[in-house]
C-alpha positions, -999 to +999 in steps of 0.1 A: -437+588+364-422+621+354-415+624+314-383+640+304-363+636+270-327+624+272-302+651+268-272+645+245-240+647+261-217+639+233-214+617+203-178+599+197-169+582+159-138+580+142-119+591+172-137+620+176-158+632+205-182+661+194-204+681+223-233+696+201-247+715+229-213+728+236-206+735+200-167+721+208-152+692+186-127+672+200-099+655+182-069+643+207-055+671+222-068+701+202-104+715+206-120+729+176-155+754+176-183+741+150-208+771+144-231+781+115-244+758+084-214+734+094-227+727+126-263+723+113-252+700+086-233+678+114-258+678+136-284+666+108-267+636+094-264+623+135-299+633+146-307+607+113-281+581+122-283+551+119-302+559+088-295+581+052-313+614+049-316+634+016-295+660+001-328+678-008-344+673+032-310+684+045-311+713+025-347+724+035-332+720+071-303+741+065-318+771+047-359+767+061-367+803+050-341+808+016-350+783-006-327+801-036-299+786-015-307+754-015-282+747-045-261+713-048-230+739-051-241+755-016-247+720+001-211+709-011-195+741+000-207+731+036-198+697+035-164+704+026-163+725+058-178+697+077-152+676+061-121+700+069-134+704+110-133+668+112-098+662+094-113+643+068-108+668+039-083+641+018-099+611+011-077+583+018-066+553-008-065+519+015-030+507+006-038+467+001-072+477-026-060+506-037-095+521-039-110+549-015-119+548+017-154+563+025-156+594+040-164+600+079-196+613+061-204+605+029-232+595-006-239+559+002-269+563-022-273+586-047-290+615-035-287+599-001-259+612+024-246+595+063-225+586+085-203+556+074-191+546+112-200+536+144-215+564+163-217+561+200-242+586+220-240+594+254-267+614+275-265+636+305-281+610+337-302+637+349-320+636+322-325+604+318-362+592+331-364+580+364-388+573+397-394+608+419-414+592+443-409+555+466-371+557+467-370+545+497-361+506+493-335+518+459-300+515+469-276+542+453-263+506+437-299+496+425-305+535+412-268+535+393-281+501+379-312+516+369-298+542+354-270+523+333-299+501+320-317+531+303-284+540+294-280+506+275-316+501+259-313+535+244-277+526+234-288+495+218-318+511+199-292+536+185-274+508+170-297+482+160-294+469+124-298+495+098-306+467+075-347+453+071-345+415+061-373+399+042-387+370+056-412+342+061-422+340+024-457+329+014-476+329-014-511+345-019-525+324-045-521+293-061-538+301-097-511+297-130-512+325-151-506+364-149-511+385-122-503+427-114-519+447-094-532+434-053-548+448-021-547+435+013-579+445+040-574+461+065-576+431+088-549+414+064-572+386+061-581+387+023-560+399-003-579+410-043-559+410-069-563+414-108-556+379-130-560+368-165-551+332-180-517+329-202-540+324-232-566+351-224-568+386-228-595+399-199-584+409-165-605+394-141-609+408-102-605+381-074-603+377-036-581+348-019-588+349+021-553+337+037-563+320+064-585+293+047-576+296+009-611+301-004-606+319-040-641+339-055-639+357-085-654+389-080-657+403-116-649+375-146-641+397-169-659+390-209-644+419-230-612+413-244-582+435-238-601+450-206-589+450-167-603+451-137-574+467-118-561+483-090-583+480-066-587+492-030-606+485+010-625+509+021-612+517+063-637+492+073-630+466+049-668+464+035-663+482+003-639+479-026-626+503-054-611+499-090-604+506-119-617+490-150-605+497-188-588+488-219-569+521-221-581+531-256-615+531-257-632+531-224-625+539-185-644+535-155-641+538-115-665+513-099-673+509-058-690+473-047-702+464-011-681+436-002-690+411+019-654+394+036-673+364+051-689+352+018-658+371-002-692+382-022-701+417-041-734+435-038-744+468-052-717+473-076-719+508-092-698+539-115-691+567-096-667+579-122-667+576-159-630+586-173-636+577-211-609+587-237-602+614-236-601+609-201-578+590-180-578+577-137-555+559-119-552+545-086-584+552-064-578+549-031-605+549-001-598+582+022-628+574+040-661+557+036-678+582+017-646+594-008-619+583-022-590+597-039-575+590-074-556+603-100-572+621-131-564+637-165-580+646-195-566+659-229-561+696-223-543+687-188-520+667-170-527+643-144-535+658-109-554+641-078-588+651-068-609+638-039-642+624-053-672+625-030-691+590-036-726+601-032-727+637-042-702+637-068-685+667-059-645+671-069-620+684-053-585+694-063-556+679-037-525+685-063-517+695-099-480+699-112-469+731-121-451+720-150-478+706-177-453+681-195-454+665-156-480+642-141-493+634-109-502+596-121-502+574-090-511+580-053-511+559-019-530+566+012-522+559+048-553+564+072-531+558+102-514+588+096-534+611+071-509+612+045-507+603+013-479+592-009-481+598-045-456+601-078-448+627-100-429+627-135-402+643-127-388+672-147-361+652-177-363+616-161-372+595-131-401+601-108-410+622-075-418+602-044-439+629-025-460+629+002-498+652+013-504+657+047-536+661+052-535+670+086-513+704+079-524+704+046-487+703+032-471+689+000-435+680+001-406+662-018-394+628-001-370+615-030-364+618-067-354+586-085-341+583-118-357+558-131-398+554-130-418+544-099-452+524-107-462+516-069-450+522-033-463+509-004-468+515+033-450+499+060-463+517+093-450+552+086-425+541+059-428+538+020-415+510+006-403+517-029-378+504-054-344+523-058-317+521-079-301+497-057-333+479-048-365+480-027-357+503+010-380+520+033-379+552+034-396+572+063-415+607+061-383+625+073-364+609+040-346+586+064-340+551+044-334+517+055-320+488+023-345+458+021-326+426+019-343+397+003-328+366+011-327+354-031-328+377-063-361+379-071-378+399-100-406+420-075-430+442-090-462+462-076-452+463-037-488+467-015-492+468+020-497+431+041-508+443+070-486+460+098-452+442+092-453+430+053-458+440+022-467+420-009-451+418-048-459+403-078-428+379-083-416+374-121-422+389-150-448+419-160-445+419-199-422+399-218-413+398-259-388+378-277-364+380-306-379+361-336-359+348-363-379+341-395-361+322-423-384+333-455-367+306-476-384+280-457-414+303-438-424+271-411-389+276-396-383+301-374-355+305-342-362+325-310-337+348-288-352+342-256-334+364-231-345+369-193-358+407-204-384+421-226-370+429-260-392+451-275-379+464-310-351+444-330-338+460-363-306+439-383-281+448-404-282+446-441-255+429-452-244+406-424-257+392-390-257+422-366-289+427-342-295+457-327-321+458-301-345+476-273-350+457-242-363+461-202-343+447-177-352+452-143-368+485-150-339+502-173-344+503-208-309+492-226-298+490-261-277+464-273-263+446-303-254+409-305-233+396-332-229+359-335-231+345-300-220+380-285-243+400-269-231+439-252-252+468-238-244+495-260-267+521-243-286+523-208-311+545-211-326+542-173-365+554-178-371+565-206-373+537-235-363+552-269-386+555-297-372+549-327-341+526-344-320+520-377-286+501-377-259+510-411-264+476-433-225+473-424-238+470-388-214+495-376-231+526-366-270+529-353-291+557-345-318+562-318-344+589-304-348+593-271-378+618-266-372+648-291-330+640-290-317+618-319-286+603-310-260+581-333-235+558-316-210+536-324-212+492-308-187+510-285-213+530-272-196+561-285-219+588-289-207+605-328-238+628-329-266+641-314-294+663-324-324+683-300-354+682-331-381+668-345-381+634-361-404+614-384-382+589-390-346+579-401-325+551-421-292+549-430-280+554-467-271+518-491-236+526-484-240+535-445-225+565-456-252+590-446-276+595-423-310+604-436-338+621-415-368+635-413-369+667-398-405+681-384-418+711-371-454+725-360-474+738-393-447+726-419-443+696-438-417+676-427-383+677-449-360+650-451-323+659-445-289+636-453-262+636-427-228+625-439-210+602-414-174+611-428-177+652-428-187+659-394-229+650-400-227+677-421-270+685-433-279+686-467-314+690-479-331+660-496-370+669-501-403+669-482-410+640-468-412+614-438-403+578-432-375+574-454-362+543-463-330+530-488-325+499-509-299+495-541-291+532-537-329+548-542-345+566-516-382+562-506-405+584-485-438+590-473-457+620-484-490+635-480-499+638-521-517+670-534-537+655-559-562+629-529-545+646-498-536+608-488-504+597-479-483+579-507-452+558-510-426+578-536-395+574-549-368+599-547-360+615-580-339+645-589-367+659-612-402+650-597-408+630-570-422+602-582-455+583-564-456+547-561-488+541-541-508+553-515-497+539-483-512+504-472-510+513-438-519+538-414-483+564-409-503+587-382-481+568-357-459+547-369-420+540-365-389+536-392-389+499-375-429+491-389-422+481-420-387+482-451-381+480-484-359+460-502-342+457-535-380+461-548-402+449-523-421+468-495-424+445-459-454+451-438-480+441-414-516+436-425-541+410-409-517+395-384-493+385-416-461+396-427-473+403-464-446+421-491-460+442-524-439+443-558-434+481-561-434+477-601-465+457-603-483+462-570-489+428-564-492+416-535-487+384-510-483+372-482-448+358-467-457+347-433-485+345-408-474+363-378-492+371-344-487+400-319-454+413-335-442+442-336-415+453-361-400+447-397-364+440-404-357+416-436-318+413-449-308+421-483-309+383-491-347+390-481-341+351-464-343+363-430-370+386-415-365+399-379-394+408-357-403+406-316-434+385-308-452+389-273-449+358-253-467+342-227-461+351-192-462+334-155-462+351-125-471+347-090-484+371-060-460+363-024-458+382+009-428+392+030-425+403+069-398+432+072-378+423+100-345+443+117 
């Protein structure tokens, strides 16, 4: 049989017939030359077709050796061209919708460029593959035939469906209770996963073999707050790798002999101890004798070494140029030598990228703008959740959509063997909206939503809520008032760290990172500031805007911005965590006299000290506790306790478990706070089909 690759002949879409080895475009009557970039760009998005390819792997294509002219302004420029040879340089308005048509090629996903028609391809016959010898017997019929069935498979590959279906759902365990992080072997017979109980705290490690059911638990965990997590086969199946801390105060890698038959571990034993300051994530087995795995420590960022098992030796695979970056996750495929791994990306989202360890190269794949927590792989492809939802992308940055037959909440993808991939299905991490009413402290009401709501702050004066949540991995803000709830803010990766609301409920005030940024319930953005905050609250009147401005080596000064003169700054006094009530300011400040921190009071003369703060402010939000009238609100001893500011006394309002945050109304009747809740989830498997 003699080998030979198909020749293209022509490609025709969109009543076009294009020769590429010709360099002639065809459009009825009139003949057109496509040279240059253009015809490189053209001849990119078909060589990907069916499939999407990225701006940023086009790009590398069109300029290989001038990376300064890889620009989004030059890779327009060219498409315009592209556009104007094909006479699609005026996008059309279908008549009946009145919205666009798409362009011949177009963004279907961000980032992500194709053809958006049919494409047919036609090859030159002699070079199609065929029998050289024992023609005798082959009619000039049965040869034609021959050849017009090669014709056709290779047609039909060209246009199968673009679209992978998720199908024949099963579940991987049957235990009730919390699960995130899983493994499959590399026989897909036996799948470990992490697991804790709804009313536990320890992550336990167990194995499920899929074929017969039978459930061991490999490490039942003792230690509160600690998981056993992320764990990995070795290539033969007979060892495992993970991860097991509490992510304060202790961190270790640990490698077990497992035994699949028994679903038993022998020989358990560190091979890497990444104590605070330290950090790893992720091992993953490269070979029997060393794995890879993510790394950090104080002075640095994460990077991803390769740890020899029984020597100990390191060894540096990547490192981010940029320090505020990290390399924090990482995926290996042994089929292929490559490794997939994630990157912060510089501002927001995350870096799909991939190591060849063959060539030894490290390139981009995609950049998503929102964070990426686990890929997995499919074959050659990545499966990874987009904006849109899950797709496969390939190493060449082609992508193919993942349709799932029902909306499902998926988290944690992991390869199933050859043809699926796994989730966790539900939700990771859930908190509600409580309601305390202090008047009568056993009665309480609870704003269950179907997203985490992590921070609530209210209004002074009437019932407006104002409120971080995650949903579906953006972070929003929203208000509700009464029974109306609206997304004021979404704020895609990056959650925001800090919140006050105006006691008229008009106008709030966030930071995001180092920006401080004051909207509207419109969603209007009225300011917006690039410093450093320690804190904010809004004046008695919601007049002003007060702040705490910081800076390396000074003490931090609190500044008033006025709402009605353009957030003009006025200087207040040194100080952080300010808070209002009846017109007075209060603040933190570090006090000369002990060098603790104290409460004060704002007073034109001297400041004057309440009392040294009853709770630690090295980090600590304008959310974490308020004053009002004369009463400070805080946390102490899971209770909501309040302390007279005239006579220091102190008790305690309400008991009150795993909250986090202190709003109480001017009434002080109602205190708003967000409790963590229980959560159910389950682990299921999908085949990827076309």
């Amino acid at each position: 049989m003699e080998n030979r690759t198909p020749i293209i002949s022509h490609h025709i879409f969109a009543g076009l017939t294009y020769y590429p080895n010709k360099a002639l475009l065809k459009i009825d009557d009139e003949t057109r030359r496509v040279s240059g970039i253009p015809k490189s760009l053209l001849d990119g998005v078909l060589k990907y077709y069916p499939e999407l390819v990225s701006m940023e792997r086009l790009a590398e294509e069109l300029w290989p050796d001038e990376p300064e002219k890889r620009t989004s302004t030059n890779f327009y420029t060219q498409l315009r061209l592209v556009r104007k040879l094909l006479g699609d340089d005026k996008q059309e308005v279908d008549r009946e919708t009145g919205e666009k048509r798409p362009r011949i090629i177009d963004f279907i996903s961000t980032g992500f460029i194709g053809v958006t028609c049919k494409v047919e391809t036609h090859y030159h016959e002699s070079s199609l593959p065929y029998r050289t010898r024992s023609l005798s017997g082959w009619t000039k019929a049965g040869i034609s035939a021959s050849l017009l069935a090669i014709a056709t498979i290779s047609f039909s590959f060209a246009f199968k469906d673009t679209v992978y279906y998720a199908q024949n759902k099963s579940q991987l365990s049957q235990l009730n209770g919390e699960f995130q992080r899983a493994a499959t072997s590399p026989n897909g017979l036996i799948t470990v996963y992490n697991f804790k109980y709804e009313s536990s705290t320890s992550w336990h490690l167990i194995a499920t073999n899929k074929q017969t059911s039978a459930t061991s638990w490999l490490v039942t965990e003792q230690k509160p707050d600690t998981h056993n997590t992320e764990p990995n086969f070795s290539p033969s199946g007979k060892q495992l790798v993970w991860v097991r801390t509490d992510y304060k105060t202790h961190c270790e890698i640990l490698v077990a002999e497992f035994e699949p038959d028994t679903l038993t571990f022998a020989r358990t034993r560190k091979v890497l101890n990444c104590d605070p300051p330290m950090n790893a994530r992720t091992p993953q087995f490269k070979n029997e004798n060393e794995i890879l795995v993510a790394v950090s420590d104080f002075q640095s960022p994460f990077r991803i070494i390769k740890l020899n098992l029984w020597t100990g030796e390191k060894t540096t695979i990547t490192k981010p140029a940029n320090e505020n970056n990290n390399d924090y996750s990482l995926f290996y495929n042994s089929d292929n030598q490559q490794m997939a791994y994630l990157r912060e990306a510089d501002g927001t989202g995350a870096e799909l990228r991939i190591y060849d360890f063959t060539h030894q190269t490290d390139s981009l794949l995609k950049k998503y703008p929102s964070a990426l927590y686990s890929v997995a792989w499919i074959n050659n492809r990545i499966v990874a959740q987009s904006e849109k939802g899950y797709e496969a992308i390939s190493t060449t940055a082609s992508i193919t959509p993942i349709q799932f037959n029902e909306v499902e909440s998926l988290h944690f993808p992991f390869s199933d063997g050859p043809k699926a991939v796994g989730f966790v299905k539900g939700t990771l991490f859930n908190r509600d909206i409580v309601i305390y009413h202090l008047k009568t402290p056993s009665e309480f009401s609870q704003l269950s939503t179907k997203h985490a709501d992590y921070v609530v702050v209210g209004a002074k004066n009437n019932d407006t809520l104002i409120f971080f949540s995650l949903k579906d991995g953006k972070n929003l803000v929203s208000y509700q008032k009464g029974k109306s709830t609206k997304v004021i803010a979404d704020l895609q990766k990056n959650g925001a760290d800090d919140l006050a609301v105006s006691p008229n409920g008009k106008t709030i005030a966030y930071k995001l990172e180092n920006t401080l940024i004051v909207q509207d319930l419109e969603g209007k953005t009225l300011y917006s500031e690039i410093t450093g905050i320690s804190g904010f609250t809004f004046s008695s009147d919601s007049q002003q805007l007060l702040i705490s401005k910081s800076s390396p080596n000074e003490e931090p000064t609190i500044v008033s911005l006025s709402l009605n003169n353009q957030f003009q700054p006025t200087t207040i006094t040194k100080g952080f965590l300010p808070k209002t009530t009846n017109n007075k300011l209060y603040y933190m400040r570090k006090n000369p006299a002990d060098e603790k921190v104290w409460l004060y009071e704002h007073s034109d003369d001297e400041p004057k000290p309440i009392m040294v703060a009853p709770f630690s402010t090295d980090r600590i939000y304008s959310y974490a506790f308020d004053i009002v009238n004369n009463n400070l609100y805080y946390f102490e001893n899971d209770a909501l306790v309040k302390t007279d500011l005239t006579t220091q006394e102190k008790t305690i309002v309400t008991p009150v478990e795993n909250a986090r945050g202190v709003s109480i109304n001017n009434a002080e009747d109602l205190f708003l706070t967000t409790k963590k809740m229980p959560v159910q989830n389950s682990l299921i498997s999908v085949e990827l089909v076309k």
